[in-house]
C-alpha positions as CSV (number, residue, x, y, z in Angstrom):
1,X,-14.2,-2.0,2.4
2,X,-17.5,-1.1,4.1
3,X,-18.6,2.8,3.7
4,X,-17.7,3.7,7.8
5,X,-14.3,2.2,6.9
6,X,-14.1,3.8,3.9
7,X,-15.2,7.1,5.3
8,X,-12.9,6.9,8.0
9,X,-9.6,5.6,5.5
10,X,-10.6,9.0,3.8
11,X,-10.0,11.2,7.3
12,X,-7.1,9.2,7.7
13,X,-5.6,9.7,4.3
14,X,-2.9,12.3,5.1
15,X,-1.6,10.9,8.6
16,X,1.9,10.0,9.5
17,X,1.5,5.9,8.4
18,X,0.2,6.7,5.0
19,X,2.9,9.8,4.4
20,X,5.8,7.7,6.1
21,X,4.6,4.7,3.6
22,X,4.8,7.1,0.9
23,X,7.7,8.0,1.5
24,X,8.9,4.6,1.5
25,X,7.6,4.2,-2.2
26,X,9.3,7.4,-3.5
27,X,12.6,5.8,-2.0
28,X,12.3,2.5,-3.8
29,X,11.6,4.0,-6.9
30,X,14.3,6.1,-6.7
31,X,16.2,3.3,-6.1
32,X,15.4,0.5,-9.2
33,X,13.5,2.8,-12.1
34,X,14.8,2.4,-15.2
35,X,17.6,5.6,-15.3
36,X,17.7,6.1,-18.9
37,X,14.1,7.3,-19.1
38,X,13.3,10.7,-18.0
39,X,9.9,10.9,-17.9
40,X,7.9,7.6,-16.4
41,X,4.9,6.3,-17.0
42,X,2.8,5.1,-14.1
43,X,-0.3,3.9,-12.6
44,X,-1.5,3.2,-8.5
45,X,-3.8,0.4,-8.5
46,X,-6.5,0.9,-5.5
47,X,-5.5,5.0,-5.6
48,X,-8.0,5.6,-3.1
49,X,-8.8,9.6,-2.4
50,X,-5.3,10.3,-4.6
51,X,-3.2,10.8,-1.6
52,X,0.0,9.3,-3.1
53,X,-0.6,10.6,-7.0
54,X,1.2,14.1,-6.5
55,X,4.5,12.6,-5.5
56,X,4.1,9.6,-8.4
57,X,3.5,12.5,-11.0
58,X,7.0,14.1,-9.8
59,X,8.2,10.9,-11.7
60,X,5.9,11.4,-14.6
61,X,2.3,10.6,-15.9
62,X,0.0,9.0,-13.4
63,X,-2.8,7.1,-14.2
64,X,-5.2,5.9,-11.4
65,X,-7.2,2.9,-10.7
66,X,-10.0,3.4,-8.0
67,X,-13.6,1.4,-7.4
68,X,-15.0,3.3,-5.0
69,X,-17.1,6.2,-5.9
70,X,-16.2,8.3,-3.3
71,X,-12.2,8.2,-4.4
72,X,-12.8,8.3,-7.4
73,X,-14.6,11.7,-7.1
74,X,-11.5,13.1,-5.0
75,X,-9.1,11.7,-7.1
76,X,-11.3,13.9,-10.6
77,X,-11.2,17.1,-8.5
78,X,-7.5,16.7,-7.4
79,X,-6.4,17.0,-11.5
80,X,-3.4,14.5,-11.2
81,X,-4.5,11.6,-12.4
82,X,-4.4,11.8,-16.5
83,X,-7.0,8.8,-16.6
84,X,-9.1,6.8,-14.0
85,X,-9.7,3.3,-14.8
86,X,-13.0,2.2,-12.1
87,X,-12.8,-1.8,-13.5
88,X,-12.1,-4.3,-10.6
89,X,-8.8,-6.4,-11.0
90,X,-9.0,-8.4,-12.8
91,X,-8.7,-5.5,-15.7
92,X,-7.5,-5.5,-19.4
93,X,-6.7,-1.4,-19.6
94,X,-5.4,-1.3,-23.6
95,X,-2.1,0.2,-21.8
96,X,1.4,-1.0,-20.0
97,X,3.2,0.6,-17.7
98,X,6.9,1.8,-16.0
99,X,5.7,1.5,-12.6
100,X,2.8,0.2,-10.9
101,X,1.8,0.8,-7.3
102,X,0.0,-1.6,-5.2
103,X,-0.6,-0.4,-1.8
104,X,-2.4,-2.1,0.6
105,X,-4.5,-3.8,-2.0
106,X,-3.5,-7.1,-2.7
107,X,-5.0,-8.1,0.9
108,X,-8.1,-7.1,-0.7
109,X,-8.2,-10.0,-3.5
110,X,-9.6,-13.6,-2.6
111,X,-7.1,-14.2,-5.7
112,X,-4.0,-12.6,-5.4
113,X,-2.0,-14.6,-7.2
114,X,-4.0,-13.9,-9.8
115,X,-4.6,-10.2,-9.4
116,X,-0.8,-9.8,-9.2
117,X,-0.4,-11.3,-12.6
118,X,-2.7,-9.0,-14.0
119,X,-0.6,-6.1,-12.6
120,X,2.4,-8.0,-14.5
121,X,0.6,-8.3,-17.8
122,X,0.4,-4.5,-17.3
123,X,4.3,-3.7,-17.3
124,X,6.8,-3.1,-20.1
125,X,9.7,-5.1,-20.1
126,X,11.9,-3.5,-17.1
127,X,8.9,-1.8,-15.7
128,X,8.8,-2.3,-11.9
129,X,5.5,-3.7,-9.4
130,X,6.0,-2.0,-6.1
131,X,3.4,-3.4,-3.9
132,X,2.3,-3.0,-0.1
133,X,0.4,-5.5,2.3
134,X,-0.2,-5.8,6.0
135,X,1.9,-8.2,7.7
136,X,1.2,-11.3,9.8
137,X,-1.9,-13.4,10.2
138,X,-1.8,-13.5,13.6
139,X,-2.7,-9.8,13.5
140,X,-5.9,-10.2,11.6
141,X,-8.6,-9.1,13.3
142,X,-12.1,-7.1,12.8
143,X,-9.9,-4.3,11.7
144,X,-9.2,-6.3,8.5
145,X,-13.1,-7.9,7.9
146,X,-14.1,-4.3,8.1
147,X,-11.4,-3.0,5.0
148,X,-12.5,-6.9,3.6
149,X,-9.3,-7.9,3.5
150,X,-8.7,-12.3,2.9
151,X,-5.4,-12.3,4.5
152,X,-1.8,-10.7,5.9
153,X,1.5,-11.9,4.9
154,X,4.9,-12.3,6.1
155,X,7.9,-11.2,3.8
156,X,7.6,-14.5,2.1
157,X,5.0,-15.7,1.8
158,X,4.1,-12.1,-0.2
159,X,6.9,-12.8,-2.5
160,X,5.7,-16.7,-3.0
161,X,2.4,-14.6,-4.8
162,X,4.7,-13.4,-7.1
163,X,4.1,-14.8,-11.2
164,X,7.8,-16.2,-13.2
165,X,7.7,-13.3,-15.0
166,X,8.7,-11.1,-12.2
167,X,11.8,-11.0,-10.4
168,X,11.8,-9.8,-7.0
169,X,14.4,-6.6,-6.8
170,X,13.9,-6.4,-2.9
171,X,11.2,-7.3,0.2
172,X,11.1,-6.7,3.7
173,X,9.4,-4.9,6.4
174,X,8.1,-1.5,7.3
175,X,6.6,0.1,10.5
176,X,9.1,-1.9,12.7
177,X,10.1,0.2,15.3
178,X,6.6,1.0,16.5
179,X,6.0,-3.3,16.3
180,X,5.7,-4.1,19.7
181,X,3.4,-1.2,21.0
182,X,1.7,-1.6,17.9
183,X,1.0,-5.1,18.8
184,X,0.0,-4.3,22.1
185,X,-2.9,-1.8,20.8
186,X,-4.5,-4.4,18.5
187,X,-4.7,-7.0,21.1
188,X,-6.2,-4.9,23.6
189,X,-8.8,-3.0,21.4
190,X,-9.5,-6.7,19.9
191,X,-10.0,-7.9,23.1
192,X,-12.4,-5.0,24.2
193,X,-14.3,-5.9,20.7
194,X,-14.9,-9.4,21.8
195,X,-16.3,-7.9,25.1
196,X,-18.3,-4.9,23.5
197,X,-19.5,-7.3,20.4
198,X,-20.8,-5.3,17.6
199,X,-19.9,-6.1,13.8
200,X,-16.4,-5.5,12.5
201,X,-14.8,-2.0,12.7
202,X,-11.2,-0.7,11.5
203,X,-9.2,0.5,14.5
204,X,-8.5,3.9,14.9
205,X,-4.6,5.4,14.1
206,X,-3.5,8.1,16.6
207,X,-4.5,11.6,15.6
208,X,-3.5,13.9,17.7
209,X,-1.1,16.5,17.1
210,X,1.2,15.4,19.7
211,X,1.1,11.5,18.7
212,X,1.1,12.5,14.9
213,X,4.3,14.5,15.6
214,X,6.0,12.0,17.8
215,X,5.1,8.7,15.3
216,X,5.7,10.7,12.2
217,X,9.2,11.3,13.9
218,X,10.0,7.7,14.5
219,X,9.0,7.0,11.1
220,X,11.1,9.0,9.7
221,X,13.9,7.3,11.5
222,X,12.8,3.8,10.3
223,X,12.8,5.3,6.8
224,X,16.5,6.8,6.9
225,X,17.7,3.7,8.7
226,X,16.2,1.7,5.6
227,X,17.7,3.8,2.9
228,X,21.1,3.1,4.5
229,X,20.3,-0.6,3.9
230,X,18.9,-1.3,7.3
231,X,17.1,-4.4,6.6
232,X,14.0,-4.7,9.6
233,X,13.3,-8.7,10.6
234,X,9.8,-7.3,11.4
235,X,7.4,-5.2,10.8
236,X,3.6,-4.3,10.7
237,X,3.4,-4.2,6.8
238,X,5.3,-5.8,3.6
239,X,6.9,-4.3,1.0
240,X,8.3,-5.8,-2.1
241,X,9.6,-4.6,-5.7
242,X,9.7,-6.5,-8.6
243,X,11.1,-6.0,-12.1
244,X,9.3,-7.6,-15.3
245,X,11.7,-9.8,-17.5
């Protein structure tokens, strides 16, 4: 990720996608943790500026795995964190692990089969990968070449990244009721990129209070609708959890 993108992810951290996504994760692993321990341990790969590690700590202790400087920084002054591994995946931390979070990273590895088999060497028996990517290739655009992302995915081919060792516990999409318009707005700012030229440049998410209040709302929906089972055919991201054998 370049340093205007970066810069720009970190003004960004606390809007309504990356809460709504968060809640999404606290909801699956809610769902498929292991019950009969009481206190987890866990660690987000790609933490970023520590957004999500104060609700993973509410399941126990979080460790956090960060390259940039700049998160790493925010995620030592926000104290949540008990350790902060900087090494790129491929990593050998000396540790394993209950949960490990993935969010919106594996787009960012040229291997990711690879990368997600070093997240699986990484997890106890049990322990669950819960793991985020943007969806469909069609959508790439100089939004992704400015976060240096390699590729998008649909539901399936995501899970085909997957090692033996995992077994996928569930998959599907997220951000599917704001798909279409969602669609809409990429193509047309691509299209005035193509026009405007310039070097690649992440697209802008919605910020006012107004749009924040209404998208946070219709998030929300998605999210209930999903925890009652509500499987979306579509959406602008991938989620998928999977348990180590």
């Amino acid at each position: 990720m370049d340093d205007a993108a970066y810069a720009q992810y970190q003004h960004e951290s606390a809007d309504w996608l990356r809460k709504g996504r968060s809640a999404l994760v606290r909801g699956l692993i809610e769902r498929h943790h292991d019950r009969e321990r009481r206190s987890l341990e866990l660690l987000e790969v790609g933490a970023g500026v520590g957004q999500n590690l104060p609700m993973l700590a509410s399941f126990g202790r979080v460790d956090a795995s960060e390259i940039n400087p700049v998160g790493v920084e925010a995620i030592r002054h926000g104290a949540v964190a008990r350790e902060i591994f900087t090494a790129p995946i491929p990593f050998t931390l000396g540790r394993t692990y209950d949960v490990i979070c993935a969010l919106d990273v594996i787009e960012h590895l040229e291997d990711d089969r690879g990368g997600v088999a070093c997240l699986a060497q990484h997890l106890r028996p049990g322990g669950l990968l819960v793991a985020t990517v943007p969806a469909y290739q069609f959508l790439f655009s100089d939004h992704d070449r400015a976060l240096h992302h390699f590729r998008r995915y649909t539901r399936r081919s995501f899970c085909d990244v997957f090692p033996s060792d995992l077994t996928i516990v569930t998959a599907g999409y997220f951000n599917h009721l704001l798909f279409p318009a969602a669609v809409a707005a990429r193509g047309a700012w691509s299209l005035k990129r193509m026009f405007a030229g310039g070097g690649a440049q992440k697209q802008s998410s919605p910020s006012s209070p107004a749009a924040t209040r209404v998208l946070g709302a219709v998030m929300q929906t998605e999210l209930a609708l999903i925890e009652r089972g509500y499987t979306p055919a579509w959406g602008l991201s991938v989620y998928c959890v999977a348990r180590k054998r």
